[in-house]
C-alpha positions as CSV (number, residue, x, y, z in Angstrom):
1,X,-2.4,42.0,6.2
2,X,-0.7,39.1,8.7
3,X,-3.0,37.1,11.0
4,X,-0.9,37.4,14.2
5,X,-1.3,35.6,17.0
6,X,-2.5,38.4,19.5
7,X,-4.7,38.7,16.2
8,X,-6.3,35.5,16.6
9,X,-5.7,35.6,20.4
10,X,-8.4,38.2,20.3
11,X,-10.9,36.5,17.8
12,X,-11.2,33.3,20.3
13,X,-11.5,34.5,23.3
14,X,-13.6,37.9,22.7
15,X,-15.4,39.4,26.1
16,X,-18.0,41.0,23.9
17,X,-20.1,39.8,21.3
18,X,-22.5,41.4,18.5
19,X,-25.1,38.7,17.0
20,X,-26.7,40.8,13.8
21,X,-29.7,38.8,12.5
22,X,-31.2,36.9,14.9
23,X,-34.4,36.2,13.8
24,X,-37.4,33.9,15.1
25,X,-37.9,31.7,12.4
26,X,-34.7,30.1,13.5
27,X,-35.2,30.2,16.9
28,X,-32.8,32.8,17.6
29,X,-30.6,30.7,17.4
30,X,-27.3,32.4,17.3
31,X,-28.5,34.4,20.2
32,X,-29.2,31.1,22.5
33,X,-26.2,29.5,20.7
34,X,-24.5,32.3,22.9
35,X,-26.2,31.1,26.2
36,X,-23.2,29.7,27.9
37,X,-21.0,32.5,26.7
38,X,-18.7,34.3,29.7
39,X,-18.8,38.0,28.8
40,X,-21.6,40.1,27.6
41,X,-24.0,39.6,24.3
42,X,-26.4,42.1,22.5
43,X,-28.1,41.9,19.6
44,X,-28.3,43.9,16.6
45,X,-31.8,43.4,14.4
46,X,-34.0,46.5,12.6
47,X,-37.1,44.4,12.1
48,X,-39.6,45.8,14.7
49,X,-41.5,42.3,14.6
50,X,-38.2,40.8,15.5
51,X,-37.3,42.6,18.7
52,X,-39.9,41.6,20.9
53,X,-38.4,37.9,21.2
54,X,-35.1,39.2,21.2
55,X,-35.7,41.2,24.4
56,X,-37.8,38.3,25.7
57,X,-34.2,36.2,26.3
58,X,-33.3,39.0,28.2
59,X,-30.3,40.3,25.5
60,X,-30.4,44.0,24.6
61,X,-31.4,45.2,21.4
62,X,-29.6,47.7,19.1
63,X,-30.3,49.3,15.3
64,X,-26.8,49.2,14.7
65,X,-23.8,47.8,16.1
66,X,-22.2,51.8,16.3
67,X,-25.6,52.3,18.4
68,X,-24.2,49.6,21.3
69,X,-22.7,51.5,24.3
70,X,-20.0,48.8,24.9
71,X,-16.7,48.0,22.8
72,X,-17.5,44.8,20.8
73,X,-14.7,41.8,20.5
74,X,-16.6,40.0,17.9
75,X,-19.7,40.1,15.7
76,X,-21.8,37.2,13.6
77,X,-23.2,38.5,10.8
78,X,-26.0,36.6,9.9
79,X,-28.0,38.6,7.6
80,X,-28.7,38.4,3.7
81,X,-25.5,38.3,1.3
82,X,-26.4,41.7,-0.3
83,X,-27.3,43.0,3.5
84,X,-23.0,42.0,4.6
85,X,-21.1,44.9,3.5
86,X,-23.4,47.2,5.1
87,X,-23.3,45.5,8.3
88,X,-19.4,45.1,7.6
89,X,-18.7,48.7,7.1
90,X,-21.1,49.3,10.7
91,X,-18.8,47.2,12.6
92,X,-15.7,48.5,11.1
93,X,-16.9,52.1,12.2
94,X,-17.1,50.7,15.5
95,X,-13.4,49.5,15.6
96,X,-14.6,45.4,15.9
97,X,-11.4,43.6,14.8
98,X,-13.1,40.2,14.7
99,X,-16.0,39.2,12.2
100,X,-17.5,36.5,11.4
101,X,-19.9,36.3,8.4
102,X,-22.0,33.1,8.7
103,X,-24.0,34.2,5.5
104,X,-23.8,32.2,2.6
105,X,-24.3,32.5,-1.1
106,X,-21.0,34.2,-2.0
107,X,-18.3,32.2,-4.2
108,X,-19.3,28.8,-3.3
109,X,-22.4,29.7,-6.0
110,X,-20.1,30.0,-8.7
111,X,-22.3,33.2,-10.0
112,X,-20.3,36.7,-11.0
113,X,-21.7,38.8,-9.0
114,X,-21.2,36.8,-5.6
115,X,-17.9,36.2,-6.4
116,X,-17.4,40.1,-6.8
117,X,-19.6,40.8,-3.1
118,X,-16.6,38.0,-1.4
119,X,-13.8,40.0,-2.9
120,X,-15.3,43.2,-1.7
121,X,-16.1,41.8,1.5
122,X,-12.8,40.7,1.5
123,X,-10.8,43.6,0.7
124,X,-13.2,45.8,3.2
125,X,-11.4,43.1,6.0
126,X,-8.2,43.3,4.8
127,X,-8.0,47.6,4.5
128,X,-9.1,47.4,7.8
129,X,-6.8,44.9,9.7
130,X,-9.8,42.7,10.7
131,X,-9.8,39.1,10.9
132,X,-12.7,38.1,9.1
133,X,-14.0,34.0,9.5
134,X,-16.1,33.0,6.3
135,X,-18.0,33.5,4.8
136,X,-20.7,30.8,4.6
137,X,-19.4,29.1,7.7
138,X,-19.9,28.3,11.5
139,X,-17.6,30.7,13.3
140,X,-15.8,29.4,16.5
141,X,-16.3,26.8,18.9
142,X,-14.3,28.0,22.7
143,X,-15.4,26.1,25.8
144,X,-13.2,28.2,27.7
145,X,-15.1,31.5,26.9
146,X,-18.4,29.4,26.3
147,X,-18.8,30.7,23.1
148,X,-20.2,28.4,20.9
149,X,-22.3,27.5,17.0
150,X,-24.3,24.8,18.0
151,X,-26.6,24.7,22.0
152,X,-25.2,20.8,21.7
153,X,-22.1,21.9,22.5
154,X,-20.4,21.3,25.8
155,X,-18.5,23.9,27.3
156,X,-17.7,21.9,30.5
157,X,-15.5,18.9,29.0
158,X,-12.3,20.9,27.5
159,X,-9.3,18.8,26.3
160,X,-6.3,19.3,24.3
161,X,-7.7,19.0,20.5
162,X,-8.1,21.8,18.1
163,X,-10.6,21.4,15.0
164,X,-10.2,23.0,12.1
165,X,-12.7,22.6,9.4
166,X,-14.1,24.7,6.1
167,X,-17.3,22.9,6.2
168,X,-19.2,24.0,9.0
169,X,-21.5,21.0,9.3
170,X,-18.1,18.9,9.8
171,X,-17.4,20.9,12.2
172,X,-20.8,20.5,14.1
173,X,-20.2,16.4,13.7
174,X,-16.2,16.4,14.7
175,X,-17.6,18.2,17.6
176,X,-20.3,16.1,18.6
177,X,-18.6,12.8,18.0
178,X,-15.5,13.9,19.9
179,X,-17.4,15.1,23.1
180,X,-19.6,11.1,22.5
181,X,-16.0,9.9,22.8
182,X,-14.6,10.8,25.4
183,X,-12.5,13.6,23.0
184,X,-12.1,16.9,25.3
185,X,-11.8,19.9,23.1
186,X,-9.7,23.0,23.1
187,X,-11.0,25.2,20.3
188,X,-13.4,24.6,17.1
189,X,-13.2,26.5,14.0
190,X,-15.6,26.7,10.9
191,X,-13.8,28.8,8.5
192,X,-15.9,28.3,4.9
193,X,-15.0,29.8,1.9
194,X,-11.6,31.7,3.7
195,X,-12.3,34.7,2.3
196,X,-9.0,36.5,4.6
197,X,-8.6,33.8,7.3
198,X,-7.6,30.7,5.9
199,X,-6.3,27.0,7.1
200,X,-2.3,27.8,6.9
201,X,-3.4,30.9,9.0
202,X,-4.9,28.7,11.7
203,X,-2.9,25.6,11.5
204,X,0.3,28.0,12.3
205,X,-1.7,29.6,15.3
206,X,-2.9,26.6,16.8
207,X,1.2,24.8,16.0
208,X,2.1,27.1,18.9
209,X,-1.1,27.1,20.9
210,X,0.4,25.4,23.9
211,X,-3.1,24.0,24.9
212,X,-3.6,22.5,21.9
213,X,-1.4,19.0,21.6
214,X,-3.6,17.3,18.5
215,X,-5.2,19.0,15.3
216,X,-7.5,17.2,13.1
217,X,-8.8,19.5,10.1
218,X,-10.8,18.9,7.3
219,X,-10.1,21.1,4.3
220,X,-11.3,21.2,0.7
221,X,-8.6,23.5,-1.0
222,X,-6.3,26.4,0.9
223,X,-6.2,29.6,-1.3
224,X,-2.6,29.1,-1.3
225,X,-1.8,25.5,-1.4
226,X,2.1,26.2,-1.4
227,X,2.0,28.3,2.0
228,X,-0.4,25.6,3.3
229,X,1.8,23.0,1.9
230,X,4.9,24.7,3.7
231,X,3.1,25.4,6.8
232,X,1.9,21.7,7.0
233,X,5.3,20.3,6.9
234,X,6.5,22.5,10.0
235,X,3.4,22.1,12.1
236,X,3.7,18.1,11.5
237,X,7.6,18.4,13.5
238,X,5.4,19.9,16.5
239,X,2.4,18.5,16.7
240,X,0.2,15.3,15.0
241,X,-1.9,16.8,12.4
242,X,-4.6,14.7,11.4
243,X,-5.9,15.7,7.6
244,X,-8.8,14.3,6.5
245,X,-9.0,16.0,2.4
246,X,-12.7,16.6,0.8
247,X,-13.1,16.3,-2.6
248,X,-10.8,13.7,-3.3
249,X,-12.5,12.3,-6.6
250,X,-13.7,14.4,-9.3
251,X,-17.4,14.0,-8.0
252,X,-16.4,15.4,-5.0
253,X,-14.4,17.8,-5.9
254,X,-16.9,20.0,-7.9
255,X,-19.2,19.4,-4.9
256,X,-16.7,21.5,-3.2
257,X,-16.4,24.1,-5.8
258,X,-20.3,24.4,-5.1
259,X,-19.8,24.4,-1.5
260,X,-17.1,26.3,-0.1
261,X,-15.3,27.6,-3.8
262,X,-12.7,25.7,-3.3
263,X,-10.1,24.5,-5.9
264,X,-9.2,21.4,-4.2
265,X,-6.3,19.9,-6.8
266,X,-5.6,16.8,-8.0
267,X,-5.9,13.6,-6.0
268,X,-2.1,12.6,-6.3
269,X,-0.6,16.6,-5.3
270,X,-2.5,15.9,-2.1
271,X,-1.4,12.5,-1.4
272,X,2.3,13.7,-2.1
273,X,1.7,16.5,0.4
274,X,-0.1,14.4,3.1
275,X,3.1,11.7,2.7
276,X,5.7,14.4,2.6
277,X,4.6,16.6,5.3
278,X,3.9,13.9,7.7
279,X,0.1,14.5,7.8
280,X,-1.8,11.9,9.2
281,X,-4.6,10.8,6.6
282,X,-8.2,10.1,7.4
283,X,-10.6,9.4,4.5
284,X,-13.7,9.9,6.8
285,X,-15.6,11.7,9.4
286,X,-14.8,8.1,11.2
287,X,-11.5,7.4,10.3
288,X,-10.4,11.3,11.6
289,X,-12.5,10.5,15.3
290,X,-10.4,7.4,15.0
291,X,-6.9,8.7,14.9
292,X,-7.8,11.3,17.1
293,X,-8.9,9.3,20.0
294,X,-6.1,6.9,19.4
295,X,-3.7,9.9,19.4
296,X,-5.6,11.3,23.0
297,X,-5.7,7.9,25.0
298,X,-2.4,6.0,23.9
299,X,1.0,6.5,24.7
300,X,3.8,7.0,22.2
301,X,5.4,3.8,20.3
302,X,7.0,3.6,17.3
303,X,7.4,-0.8,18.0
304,X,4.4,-1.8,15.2
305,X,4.3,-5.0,17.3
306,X,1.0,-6.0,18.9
307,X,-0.8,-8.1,21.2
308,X,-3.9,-9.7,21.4
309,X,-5.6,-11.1,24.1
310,X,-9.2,-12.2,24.5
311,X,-11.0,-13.3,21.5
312,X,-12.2,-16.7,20.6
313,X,-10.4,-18.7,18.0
314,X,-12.0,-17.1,15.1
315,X,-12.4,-13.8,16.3
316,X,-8.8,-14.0,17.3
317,X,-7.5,-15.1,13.7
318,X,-10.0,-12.1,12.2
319,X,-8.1,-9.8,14.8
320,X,-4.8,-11.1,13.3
321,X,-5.4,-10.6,9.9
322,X,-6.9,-6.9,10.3
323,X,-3.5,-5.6,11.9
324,X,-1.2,-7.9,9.7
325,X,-3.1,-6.1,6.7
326,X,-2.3,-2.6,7.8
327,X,1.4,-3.2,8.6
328,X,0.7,-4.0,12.2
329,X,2.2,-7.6,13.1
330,X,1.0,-9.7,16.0
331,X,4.0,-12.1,16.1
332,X,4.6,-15.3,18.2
333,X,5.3,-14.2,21.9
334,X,8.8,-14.4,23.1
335,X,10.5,-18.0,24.3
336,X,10.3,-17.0,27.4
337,X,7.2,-15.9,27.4
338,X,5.9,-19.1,26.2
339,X,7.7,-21.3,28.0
340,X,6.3,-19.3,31.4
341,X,2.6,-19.7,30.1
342,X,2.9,-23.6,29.0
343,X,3.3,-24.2,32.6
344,X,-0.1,-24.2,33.3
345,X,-1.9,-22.9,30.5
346,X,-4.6,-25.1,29.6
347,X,-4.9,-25.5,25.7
348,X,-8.8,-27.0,25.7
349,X,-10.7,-24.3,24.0
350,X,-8.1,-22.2,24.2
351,X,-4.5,-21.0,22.7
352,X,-1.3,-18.7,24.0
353,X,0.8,-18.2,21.1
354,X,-0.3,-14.3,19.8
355,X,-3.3,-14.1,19.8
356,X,-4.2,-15.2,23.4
357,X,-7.8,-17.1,23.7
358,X,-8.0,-17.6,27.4
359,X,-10.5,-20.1,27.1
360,X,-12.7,-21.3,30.0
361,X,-10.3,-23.4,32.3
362,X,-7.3,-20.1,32.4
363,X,-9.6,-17.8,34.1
364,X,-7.7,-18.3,37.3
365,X,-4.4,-17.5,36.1
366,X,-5.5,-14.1,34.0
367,X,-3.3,-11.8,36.2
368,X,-0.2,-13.8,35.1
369,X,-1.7,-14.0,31.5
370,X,-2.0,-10.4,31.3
371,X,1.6,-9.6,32.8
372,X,3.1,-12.0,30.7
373,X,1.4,-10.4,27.7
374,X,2.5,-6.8,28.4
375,X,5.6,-7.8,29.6
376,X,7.0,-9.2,26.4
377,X,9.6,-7.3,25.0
378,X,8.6,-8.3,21.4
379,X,5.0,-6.2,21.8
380,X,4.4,-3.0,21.4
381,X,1.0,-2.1,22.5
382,X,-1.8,-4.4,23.8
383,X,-5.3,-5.1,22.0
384,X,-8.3,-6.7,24.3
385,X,-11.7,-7.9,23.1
386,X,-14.8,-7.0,25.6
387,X,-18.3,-7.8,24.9
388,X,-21.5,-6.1,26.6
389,X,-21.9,-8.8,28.9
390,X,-18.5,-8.1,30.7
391,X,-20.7,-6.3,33.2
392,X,-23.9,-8.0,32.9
393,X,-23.1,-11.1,34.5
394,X,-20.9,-11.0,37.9
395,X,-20.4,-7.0,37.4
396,X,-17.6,-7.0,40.2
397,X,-15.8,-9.6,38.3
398,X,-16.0,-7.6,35.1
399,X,-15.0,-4.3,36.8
400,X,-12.0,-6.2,38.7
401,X,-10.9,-7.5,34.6
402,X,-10.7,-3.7,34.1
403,X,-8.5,-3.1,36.9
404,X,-6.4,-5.5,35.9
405,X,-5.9,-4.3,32.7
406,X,-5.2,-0.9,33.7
407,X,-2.8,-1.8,36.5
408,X,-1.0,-3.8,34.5
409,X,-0.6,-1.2,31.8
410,X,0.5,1.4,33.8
411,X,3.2,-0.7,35.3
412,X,4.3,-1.8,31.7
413,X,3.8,2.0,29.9
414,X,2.7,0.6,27.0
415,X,-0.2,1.4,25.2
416,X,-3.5,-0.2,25.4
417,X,-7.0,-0.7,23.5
418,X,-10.6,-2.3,23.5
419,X,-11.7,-3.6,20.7
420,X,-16.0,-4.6,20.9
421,X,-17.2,-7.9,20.0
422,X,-21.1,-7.0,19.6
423,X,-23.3,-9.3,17.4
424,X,-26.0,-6.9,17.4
425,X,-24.5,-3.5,18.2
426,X,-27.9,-2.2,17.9
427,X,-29.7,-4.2,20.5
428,X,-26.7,-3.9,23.1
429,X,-25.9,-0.3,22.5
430,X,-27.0,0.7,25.8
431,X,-24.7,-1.9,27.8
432,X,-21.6,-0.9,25.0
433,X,-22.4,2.5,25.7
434,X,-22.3,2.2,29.7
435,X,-18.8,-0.5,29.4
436,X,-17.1,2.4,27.3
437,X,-18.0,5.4,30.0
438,X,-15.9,3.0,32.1
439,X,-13.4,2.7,30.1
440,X,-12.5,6.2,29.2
441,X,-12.6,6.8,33.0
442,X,-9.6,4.3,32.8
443,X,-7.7,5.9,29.5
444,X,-8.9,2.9,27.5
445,X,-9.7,3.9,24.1
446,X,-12.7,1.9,22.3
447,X,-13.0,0.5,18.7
448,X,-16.0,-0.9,17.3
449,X,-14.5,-3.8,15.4
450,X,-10.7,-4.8,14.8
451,X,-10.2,-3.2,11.4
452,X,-10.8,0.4,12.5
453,X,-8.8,-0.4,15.5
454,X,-6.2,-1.5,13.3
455,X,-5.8,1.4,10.7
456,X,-6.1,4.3,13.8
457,X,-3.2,2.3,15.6
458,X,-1.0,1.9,12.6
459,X,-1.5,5.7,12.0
460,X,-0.4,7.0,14.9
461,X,2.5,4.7,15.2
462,X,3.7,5.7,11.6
463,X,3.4,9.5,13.2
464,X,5.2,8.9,15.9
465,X,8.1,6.9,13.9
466,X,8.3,10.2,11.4
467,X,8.3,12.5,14.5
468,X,11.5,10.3,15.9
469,X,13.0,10.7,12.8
470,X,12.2,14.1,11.8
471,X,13.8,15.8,15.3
């Protein structure tokens, strides 16, 4: 069988959906996961105690998915493992084309005979022409159709990122940290132990998805790690990939095994194929919101140069040394540059070389500061340290430094950043939280501290040098 596009066209944006095993001792969840959804929703569930809480949330309840009198797009199966086939061979009767089994226990346990119930399952899929997601996974994540895995999810912040991701908790976080950041989303999707539809499958969908412009995945071990290998490399010449690997050491690999059955491979194939393919690497759940933020908010440069303006003198030599140490240099300013700011730049308290410390007594001259910065030819992109209290004292002085910033970038084009400076990130989180809202509103893109601003800047700049080259 070949997953097409129409194929998977079809499996994201269904009009009718079939939840089988909803039950109350999770809430019905699946069925309230499917609040939000656009088209129609029933639900399928033989257990007379059952039904009475089904019909309560207003959704129609069936004995069988042949019993519903509409045509069904897609169907959750969420049911015992030994319950699946039946179900499986129901919907096929019924002509669903779209399945997704969120019930687990099949070859991520390892044991014989649930190996042998994923391979029938499997097979039942692939004789029919179905595209089957799992099992043991989340299913599909499509603000557009409001269709959704988790009631956390919003369906009315869409962007242009696409996550793919075999563990279906990921998933769930990706999500929720993306939409916390500012991160609009295209599509989602929790794929498990790919069973018939598997990363390379989804990676050269979404390569052509013209509303998806970033994918970040995270993927324990393809079924095919040649195809996937293949597939990565041409999907890279498109698109920024971002790959965060699970099971990297051998720990984690057999908690893979156990997890989704994957064979992940050895640590050093997969930092080949990441290097070769033009990948982007991320090492963590943070690292991969990171890159893909960076990726979302800044504009293209392949000039590693960068500029720092705002920090004290320590803070500004700890900026310094986190983007010298991931290949990022923040090199003296240009001689014109410096010649135009020792004209009045006042150097109590303060310095003008790369990084900038304003210091006290410059205040009055930040405008020219700032232009002067972005407008060096030497620098690249443009890194500026805020605090909390940037709004807490003379607000409308804090919101005109914004301004500033932002007009001043958008004259220059070139990329720009905040990076926090928050002793107690803790105790100020609500005055971060309200500075960064701002922010995002302006296309600034926030870090936390200077080292993870550092790595996510250097990665994106190494992808857009490969993508230069690779045209």
């Amino acid at each position: 069988m070949v997953i097409t596009a129409s194929k998977l066209d079809a499996a994201f944006n269904p009009k009718t959906i079939a939840i089988v095993g909803a039950k109350k001792s999770a809430n019905y969840s699946w069925l309230r996961n499917m609040d939000t959804f656009k088209g129609r929703v029933y639900s399928v569930q033989v257990d007379p105690d059952e039904i009475p809480g089904i019909e309560e949330l207003g959704i129609p309840n069936y004995k069988t998915i042949s019993e519903i009198p509409d045509e069904i797009d897609f169907v959750v199966i969420a049911v015992p493992r030994n319950v699946v086939p039946i179900v499986l061979s129901d919907a096929l009767n019924k002509g669903v084309k779209n399945i997704h089994v969120f019930s687990s226990g099949f070859a991520e346990s390892g044991e014989t005979e649930a190996i042998e119930l994923q391979t029938k399952i499997a097979n039942m899929a692939y004789d029919a022409d179905v595209v089957l997601v799992g099992p043991n996974c989340m299913g599909i994540f499509n603000p557009s159709v409001g269709m959704r895995f988790n009631q956390g999810q919003k369906i009315n912040e869409p962007g242009n990122v696409t996550f793919l991701s075999q563990s279906g908790g990921h998933a769930g976080t990706l999500v929720e940290a993306a939409q916390a950041n500012g991160i609009g989303i295209n599509k989602t999707i929790s794929f498990g132990n790919a069973a018939v539809l598997d990363s390379p499958d989804l990676l050269e969908y979404f390569a052509q998805d013209q509303l998806t412009e970033i994918i970040t995945m995270y993927v324990e071990g393809p079924r095919d790690p040649r195809r996937f290998f293949e597939v990565l490399k041409d999907v890279c010449k498109i698109k920024p990939v971002v790959l965060w690997k699970g099971g990297q050491t051998e720990d984690g690999k057999r908690a893979s095994a156990s997890h989704t059955g994957s064979l992940t491979g050895s640590s050093e194939v997969w930092d080949t194929v990441i290097r070769q393919s033009g990948a982007i690497r991320a090492d963590s759940l943070t690292e991969a919101i990171d890159i893909t933020k960076a990726f979302v908010y800044l504009a293209p440069t392949t000039n590693r140069n960068i500029g720092i303006i705002g920090g004290t003198g320590g803070q500004s030599v700890s900026m310094a040394d986190a983007f010298a140490k991931n290949n990022m240099p923040v090199p003296r300013l240009s001689h014109d540059s410096l010649a135009s700011l020792a004209g009045f730049f006042q150097l109590v308290g303060a310095a003008y070389y790369n990084p900038i410390d304003i210091g006290g007594l410059n205040r009055p001259m930040l405008s020219t500061i700032v232009e002067t910065l972005f407008g060096d030819p030497q620098i690249g992109s443009v890194g500026i340290q805020m605090g909390s209290g940037l709004l807490q004292g003379d607000r409308e002085d804090g919101l005109g430094q914004i301004e500033l910033y932002e007009s001043v970038r958008d004259k220059s084009g070139k990329p720009a950043f905040v990076i926090y400076q928050a002793a107690n990130p803790y105790e100020e989180g609500d005055a971060l939280n309200e500075l960064d809202i701002i922010l995002r509103q302006k296309g600034f893109p926030s870090f936390p501290d200077p080292d993870r601003a550092a790595k996510a800047i250097n990665k994106i700049v190494s992808y857009h040098s490969f993508k230069s080259q690779a045209v």
